[in-house]
C-alpha positions as CSV (number, residue, x, y, z in Angstrom):
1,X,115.7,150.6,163.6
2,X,119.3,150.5,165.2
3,X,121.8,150.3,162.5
4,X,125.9,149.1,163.5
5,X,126.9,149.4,159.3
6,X,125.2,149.8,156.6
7,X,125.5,147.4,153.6
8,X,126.0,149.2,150.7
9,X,128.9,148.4,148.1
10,X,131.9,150.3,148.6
11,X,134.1,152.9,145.9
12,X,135.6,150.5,143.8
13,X,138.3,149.3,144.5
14,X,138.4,150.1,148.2
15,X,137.7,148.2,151.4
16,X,134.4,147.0,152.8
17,X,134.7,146.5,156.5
18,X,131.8,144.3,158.1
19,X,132.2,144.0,161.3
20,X,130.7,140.4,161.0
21,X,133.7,138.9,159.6
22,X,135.3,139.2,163.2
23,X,132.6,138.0,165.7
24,X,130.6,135.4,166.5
25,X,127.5,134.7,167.4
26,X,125.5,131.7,169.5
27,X,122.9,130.1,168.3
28,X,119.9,128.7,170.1
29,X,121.5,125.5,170.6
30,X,124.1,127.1,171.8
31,X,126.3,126.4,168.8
32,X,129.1,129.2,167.7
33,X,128.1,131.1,164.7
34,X,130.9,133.1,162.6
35,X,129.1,132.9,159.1
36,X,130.1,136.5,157.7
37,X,127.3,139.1,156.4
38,X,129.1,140.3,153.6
39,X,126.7,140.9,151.0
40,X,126.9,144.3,149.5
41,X,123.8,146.2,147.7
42,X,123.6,146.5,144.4
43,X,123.9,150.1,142.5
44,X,120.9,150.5,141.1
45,X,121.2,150.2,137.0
46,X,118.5,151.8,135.0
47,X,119.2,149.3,132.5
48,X,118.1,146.4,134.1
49,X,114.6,144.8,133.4
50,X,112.2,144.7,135.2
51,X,110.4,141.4,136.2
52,X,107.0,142.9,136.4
53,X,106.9,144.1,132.9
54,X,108.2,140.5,131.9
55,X,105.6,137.8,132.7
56,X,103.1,136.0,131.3
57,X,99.4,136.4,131.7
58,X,98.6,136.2,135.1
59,X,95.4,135.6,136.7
60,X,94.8,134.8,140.6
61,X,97.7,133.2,142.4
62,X,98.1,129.9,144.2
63,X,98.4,130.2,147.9
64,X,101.3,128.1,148.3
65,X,104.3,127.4,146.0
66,X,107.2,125.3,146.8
67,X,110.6,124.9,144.3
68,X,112.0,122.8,147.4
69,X,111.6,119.4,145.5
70,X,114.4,120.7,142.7
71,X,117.2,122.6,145.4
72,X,120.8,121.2,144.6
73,X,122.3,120.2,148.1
74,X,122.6,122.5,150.9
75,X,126.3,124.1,151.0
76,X,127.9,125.4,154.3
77,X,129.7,128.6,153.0
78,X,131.4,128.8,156.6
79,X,133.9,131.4,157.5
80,X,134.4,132.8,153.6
81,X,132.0,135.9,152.6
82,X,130.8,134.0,149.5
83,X,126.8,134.1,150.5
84,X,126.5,136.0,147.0
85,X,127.8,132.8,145.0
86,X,126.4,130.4,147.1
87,X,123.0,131.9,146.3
88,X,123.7,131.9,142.9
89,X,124.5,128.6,142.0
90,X,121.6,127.8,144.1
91,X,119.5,129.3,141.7
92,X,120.8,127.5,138.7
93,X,120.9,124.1,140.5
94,X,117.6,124.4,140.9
95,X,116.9,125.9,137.5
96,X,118.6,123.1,135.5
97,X,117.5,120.0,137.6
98,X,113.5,121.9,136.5
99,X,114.5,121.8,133.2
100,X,116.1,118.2,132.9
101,X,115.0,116.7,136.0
102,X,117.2,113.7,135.6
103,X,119.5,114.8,138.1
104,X,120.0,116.9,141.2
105,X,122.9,119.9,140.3
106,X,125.6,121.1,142.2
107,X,127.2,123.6,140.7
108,X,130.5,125.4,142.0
109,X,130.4,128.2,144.6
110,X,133.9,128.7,144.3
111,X,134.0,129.2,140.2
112,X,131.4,131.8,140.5
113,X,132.7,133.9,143.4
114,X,136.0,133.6,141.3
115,X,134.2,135.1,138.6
116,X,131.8,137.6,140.5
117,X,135.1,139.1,142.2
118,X,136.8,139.0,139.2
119,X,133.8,141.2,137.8
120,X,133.0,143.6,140.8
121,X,136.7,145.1,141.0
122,X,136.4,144.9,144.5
123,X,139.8,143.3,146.1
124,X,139.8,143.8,149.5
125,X,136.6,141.7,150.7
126,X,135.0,138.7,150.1
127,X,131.6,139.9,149.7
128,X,129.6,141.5,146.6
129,X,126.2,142.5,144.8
130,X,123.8,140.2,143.8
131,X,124.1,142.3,140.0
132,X,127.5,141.3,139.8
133,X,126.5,137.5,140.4
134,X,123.8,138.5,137.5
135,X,126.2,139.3,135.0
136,X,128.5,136.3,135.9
137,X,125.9,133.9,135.7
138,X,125.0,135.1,132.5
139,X,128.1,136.0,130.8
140,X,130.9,133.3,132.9
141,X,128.5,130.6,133.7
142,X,128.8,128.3,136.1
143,X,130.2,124.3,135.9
144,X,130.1,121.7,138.2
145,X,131.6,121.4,142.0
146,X,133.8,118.7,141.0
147,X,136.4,120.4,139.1
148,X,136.2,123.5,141.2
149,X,135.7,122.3,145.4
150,X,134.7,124.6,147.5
151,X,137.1,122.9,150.4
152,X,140.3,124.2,148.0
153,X,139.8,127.0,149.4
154,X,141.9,128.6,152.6
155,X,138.6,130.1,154.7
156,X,141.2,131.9,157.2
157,X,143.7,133.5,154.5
158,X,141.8,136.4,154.1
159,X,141.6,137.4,157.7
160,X,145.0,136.8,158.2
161,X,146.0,138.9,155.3
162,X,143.3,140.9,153.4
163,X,144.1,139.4,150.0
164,X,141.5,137.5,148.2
165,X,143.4,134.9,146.7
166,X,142.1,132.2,144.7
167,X,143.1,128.3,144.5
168,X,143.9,126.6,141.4
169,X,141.4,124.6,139.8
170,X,141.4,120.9,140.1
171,X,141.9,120.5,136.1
172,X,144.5,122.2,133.5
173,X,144.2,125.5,132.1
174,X,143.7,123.5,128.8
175,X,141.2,121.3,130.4
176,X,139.3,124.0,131.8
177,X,138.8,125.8,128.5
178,X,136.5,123.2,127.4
179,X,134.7,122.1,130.4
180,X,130.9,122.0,130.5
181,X,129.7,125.4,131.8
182,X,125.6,126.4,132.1
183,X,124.4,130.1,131.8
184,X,121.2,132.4,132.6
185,X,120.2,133.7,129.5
186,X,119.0,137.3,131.2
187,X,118.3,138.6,134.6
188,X,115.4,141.1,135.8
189,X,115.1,143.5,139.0
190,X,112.1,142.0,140.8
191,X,110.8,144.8,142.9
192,X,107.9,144.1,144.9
193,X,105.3,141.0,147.0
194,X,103.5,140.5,144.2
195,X,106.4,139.8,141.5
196,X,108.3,137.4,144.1
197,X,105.3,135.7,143.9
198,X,104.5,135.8,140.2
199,X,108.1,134.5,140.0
200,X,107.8,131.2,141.8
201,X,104.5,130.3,140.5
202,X,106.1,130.8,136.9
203,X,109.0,128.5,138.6
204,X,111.4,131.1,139.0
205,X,113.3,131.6,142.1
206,X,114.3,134.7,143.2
207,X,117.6,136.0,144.5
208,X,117.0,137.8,147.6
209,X,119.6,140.1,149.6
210,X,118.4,141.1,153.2
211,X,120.1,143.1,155.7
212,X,119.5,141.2,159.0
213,X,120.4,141.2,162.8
214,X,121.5,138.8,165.3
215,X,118.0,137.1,164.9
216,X,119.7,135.2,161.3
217,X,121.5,132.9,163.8
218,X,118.9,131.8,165.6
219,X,115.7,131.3,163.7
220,X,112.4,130.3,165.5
221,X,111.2,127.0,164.5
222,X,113.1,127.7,160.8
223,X,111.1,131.2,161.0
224,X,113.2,134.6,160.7
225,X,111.2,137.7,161.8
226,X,111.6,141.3,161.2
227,X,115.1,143.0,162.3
228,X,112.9,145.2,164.4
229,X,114.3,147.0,167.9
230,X,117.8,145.2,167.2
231,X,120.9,146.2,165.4
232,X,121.2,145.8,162.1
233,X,124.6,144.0,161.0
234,X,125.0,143.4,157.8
235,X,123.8,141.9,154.2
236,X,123.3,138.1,153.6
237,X,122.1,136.5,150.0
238,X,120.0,133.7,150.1
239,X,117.6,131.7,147.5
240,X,113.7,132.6,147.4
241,X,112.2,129.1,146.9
242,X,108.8,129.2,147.7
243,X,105.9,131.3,149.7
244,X,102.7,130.1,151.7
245,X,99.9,132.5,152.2
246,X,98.1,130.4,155.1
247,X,101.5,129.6,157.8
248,X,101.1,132.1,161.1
249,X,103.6,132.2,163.3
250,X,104.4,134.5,166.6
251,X,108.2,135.0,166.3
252,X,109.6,137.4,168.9
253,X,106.1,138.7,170.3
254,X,105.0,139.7,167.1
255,X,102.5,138.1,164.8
256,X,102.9,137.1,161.4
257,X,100.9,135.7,158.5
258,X,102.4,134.7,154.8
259,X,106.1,133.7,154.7
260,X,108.9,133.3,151.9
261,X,110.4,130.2,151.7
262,X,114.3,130.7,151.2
263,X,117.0,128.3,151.1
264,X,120.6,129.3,152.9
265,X,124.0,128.2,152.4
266,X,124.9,127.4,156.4
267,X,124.4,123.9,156.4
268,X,121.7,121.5,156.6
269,X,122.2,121.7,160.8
270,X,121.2,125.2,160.5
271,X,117.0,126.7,160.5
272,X,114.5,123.6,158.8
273,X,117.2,121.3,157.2
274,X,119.2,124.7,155.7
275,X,115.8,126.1,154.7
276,X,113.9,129.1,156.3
277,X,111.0,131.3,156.0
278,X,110.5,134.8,156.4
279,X,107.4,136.9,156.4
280,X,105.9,139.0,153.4
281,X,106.3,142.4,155.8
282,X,110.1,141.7,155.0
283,X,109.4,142.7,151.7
284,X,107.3,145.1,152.3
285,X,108.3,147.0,155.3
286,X,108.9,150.6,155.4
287,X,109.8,152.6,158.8
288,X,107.7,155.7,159.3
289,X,110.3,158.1,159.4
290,X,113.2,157.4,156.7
291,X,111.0,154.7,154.1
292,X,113.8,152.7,155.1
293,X,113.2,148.8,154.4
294,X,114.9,145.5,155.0
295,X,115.4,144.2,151.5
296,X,118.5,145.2,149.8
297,X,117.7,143.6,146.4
298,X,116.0,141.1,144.8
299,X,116.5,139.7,141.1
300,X,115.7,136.5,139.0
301,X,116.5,135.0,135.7
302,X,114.6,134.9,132.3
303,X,114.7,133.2,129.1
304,X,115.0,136.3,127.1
305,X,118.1,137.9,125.3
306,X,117.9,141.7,124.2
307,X,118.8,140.1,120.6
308,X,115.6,138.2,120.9
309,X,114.1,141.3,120.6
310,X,114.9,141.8,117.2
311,X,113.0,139.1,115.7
312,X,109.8,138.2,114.5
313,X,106.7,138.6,116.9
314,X,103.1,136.9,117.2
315,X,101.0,139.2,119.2
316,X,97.7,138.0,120.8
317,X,94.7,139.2,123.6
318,X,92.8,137.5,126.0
319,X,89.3,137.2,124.8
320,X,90.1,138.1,121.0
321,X,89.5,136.2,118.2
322,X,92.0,138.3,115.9
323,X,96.1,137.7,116.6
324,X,99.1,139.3,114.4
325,X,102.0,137.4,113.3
326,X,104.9,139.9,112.1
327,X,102.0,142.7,111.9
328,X,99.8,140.3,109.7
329,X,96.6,139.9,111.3
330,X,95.3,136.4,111.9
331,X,91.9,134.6,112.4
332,X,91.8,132.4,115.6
333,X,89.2,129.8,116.0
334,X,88.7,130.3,119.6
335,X,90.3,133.5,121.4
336,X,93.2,133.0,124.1
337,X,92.0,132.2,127.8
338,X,93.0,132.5,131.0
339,X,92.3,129.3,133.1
340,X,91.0,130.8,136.5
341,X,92.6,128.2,139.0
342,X,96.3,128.5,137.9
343,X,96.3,132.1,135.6
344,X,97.8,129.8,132.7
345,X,96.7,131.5,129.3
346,X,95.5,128.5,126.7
347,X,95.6,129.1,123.3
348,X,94.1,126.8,120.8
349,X,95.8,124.4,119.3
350,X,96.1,125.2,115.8
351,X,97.4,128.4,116.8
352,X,100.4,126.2,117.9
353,X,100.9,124.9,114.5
354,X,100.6,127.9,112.1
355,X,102.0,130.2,113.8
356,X,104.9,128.7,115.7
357,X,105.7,126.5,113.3
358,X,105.6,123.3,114.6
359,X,103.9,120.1,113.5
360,X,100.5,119.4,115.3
361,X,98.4,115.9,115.8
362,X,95.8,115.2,117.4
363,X,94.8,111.4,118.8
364,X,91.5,112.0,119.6
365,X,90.9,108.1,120.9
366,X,94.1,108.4,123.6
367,X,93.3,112.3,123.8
368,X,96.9,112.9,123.3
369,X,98.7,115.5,121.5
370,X,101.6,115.6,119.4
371,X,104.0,118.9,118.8
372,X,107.2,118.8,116.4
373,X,109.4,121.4,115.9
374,X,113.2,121.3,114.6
375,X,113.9,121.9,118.4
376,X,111.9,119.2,120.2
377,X,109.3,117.3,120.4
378,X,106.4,117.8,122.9
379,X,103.7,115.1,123.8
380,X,100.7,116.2,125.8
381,X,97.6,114.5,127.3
382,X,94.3,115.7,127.9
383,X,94.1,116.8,131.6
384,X,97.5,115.7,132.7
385,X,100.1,118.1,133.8
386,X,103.1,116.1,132.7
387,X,104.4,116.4,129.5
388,X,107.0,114.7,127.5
389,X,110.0,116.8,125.8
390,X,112.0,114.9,123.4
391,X,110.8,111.3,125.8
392,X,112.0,112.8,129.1
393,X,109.2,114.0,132.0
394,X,108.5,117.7,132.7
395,X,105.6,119.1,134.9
396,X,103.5,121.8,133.9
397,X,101.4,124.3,135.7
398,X,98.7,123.7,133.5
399,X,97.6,120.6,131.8
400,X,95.7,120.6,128.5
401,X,91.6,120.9,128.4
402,X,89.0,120.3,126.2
403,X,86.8,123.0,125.5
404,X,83.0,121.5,126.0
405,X,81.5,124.4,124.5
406,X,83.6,124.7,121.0
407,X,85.0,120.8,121.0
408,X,88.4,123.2,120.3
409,X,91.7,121.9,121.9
410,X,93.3,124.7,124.2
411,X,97.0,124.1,125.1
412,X,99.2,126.1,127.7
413,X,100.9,128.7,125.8
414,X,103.9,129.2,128.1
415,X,105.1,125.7,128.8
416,X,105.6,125.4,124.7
417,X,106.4,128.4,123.8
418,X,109.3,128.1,126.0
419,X,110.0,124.7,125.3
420,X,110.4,125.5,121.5
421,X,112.8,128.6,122.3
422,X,110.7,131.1,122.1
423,X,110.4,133.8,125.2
424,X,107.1,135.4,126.2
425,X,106.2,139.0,127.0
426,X,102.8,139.3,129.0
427,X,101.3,143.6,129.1
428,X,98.9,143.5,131.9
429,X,97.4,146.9,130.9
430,X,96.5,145.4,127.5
431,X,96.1,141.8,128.1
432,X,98.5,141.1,125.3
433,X,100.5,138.4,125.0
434,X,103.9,138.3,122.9
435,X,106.1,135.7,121.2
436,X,109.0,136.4,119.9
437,X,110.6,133.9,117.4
């Protein structure tokens, strides 16, 4: 594995040179290709979560997922070195346009990169850590492109002078103290294969930084293979979107099976429409000698605060008929399952109602269920994985069912769980599944 720099974050406060901010490259088409690789890596914080010890009850997964339908528009980042922000409000147009649906999202680039730089303490580069787009997202938030465009902002200032300097925004400082701005409530470390994986097919994307050669330029058929034999020159961010266990492809001599969706931020002219896959041995990779991988980091969000924490908790198992609310034990009429097909748990429907406090019917001639809470209100149907939330449309995973053997009602726990504010911890080792209210 040849190596021309290695991108790792810099002493704070001092300059990162990437040599990518000064050359360009051709693509296949023969088009000139001076997007920067400017991404830093991420210290590693012994604080963060992590996403495998945060998930729901698992079970076998599908072989394809795809979060493509819900991407915001793709964004052409061009000459600037803000991959890192780009990626990150790609992640939370996609998350809010899954959670309302009425609209796509387009979030701006510019506002967070502003923030993330304001946050790193890192002036003399455009580039940063997918932790410090984390925090921002969770702490600044993020608003929408219109009062913040990305095109305010002089691409060629900082080569010609080294500052990072920020426009002004398109509204009042008065203006911009009230304006609508969307968060991440947390953020987990997502460390292998297997929790990318988990991640999407709980509908969470994951932010992925790789450290790639001249190959990013010029992907095969919207394919990117392994940075092997070439020199390595420098760190991108992009948007994991999906993965397919069955698409082969022979990129560069070399064979490949299972890819990662990702979406990028160089234009819809750029890989399949501004989308691109790479295979699973990107992630797991090691060379022989050093251990030394591809993947810089890799994080996702989560519905879970650390204050949640200190609340009130419902505790149940797979297969047991005995649950605990707030250390009170409680008897279930049918025991939590695990549907094989999707690795949904079900709980039973009166479960829903006693202990999460919500008001349950049943309309057993429509087959329809009804779920009221102060928060919302959630209408289900037997065998249909679209719900209603307060009269609007959201898809689940896993659609209600009907028991044959105890004529019991089972329900997907996650879906309204969430949906009614609460966040759910899944302990493989245990089968346990927690609530917190």
């Amino acid at each position: 594995m040849l190596c021309r720099s290695a991108p790792t974050a810099p002493e704070r406060g001092h300059a990162a040179d990437n040599g990518t901010d000064r050359q360009a490259f051709k693509s296949k088409g023969g088009k000139e290709m001076n997007e920067p690789l400017t991404l830093l890596k991420s210290p590693r914080d012994e604080r963060d979560w992590h996403y495998g010890r945060i998930v729901c009850a698992g079970g076998e997964l599908p072989a394809r997922v795809s979060l493509r339908q819900s991407c915001g528009p793709i964004r052409r980042q061009g000459k600037s070195g803000f991959c890192h922000s780009f990626a990150g409000t790609a992640l939370k147009n996609l998350q809010e346009t899954q959670d309302w649906g009425e609209r796509k999202y387009n979030f701006s680039p510019l506002g967070l990169a502003r923030a993330v730089k304001a946050r790193d303490g890192i002036a003399f580069t455009e580039g940063s850590t997918l932790l410090d787009v984390c925090k921002a997202l969770c702490s600044d938030g993020v608003f929408d492109e219109v009062f913040y465009p990305f095109a305010s902002y002089d691409q060629e200032n900082f080569k010609k002078t080294g500052k990072l300097t920020f426009p002004p925004m398109a509204v009042s400082a008065e203006e911009e103290a009230h304006l609508p701005k969307y968060y991440c409530k947390n953020y987990a470390r997502v460390d292998t294969l297997e929790e990318v994986k988990r991640a999407l097919a709980n509908q969470n994307p994951v932010l992925l930084g790789m450290t790639c050669s001249e190959e990013i330029y010029s992907p095969t058929e919207g394919c990117i293979g392994l940075p092997l034999g070439t020199f390595l020159i420098g760190g991108h961010a992009v948007l994991i979107i999906g993965y397919d266990d069955t698409k082969e492809r022979m990129i560069r001599g070399r064979h490949y099976k299972g890819f990662l969706e990702c979406q990028n931020s160089w234009g819809e002219d750029w890989g399949d429409k501004g989308f691109f896959w790479i295979p699973y041995e990107y992630i797991t990779y090691r060379t022989k000698d050093l251990g030394m991988g591809f993947v810089m980091d890799m994080y996702t969000t989560i519905d879970l605060a650390r204050e949640d924490l200190q609340g009130t908790a419902v505790e149940l198992f797979i297969g047991k008929d005995k649950a605990f609310d707030d250390g009170k034990e409680i008897s279930l009429d049918q025991p939590p399952i695990v549907d094989e097909k999707t690795g949904r748990t079900l709980v039973p429907l009166r479960f829903v109602g006693e202990s999460l406090g919500c008001r349950v019917e049943w309309l057993a001639k429509s087959r329809r269920i009804i779920i009221r809470s102060r928060a919302h209100d959630i209408e289900l149907s037997i065998g249909s994985q679209t719900a209603l939330v307060d009269g609007g449309k959201r898809l689940m995973e896993q659609a209600p069912i009907l028991d044959e053997r105890t004529g019991r009602t089972l329900v997907p726990l996650r879906f309204i769980a969430q949906t009614m504010g609460h966040a759910v911890l899944w302990d493989g080792e245990r089968k346990k599944i927690t609530i917190l209210k």
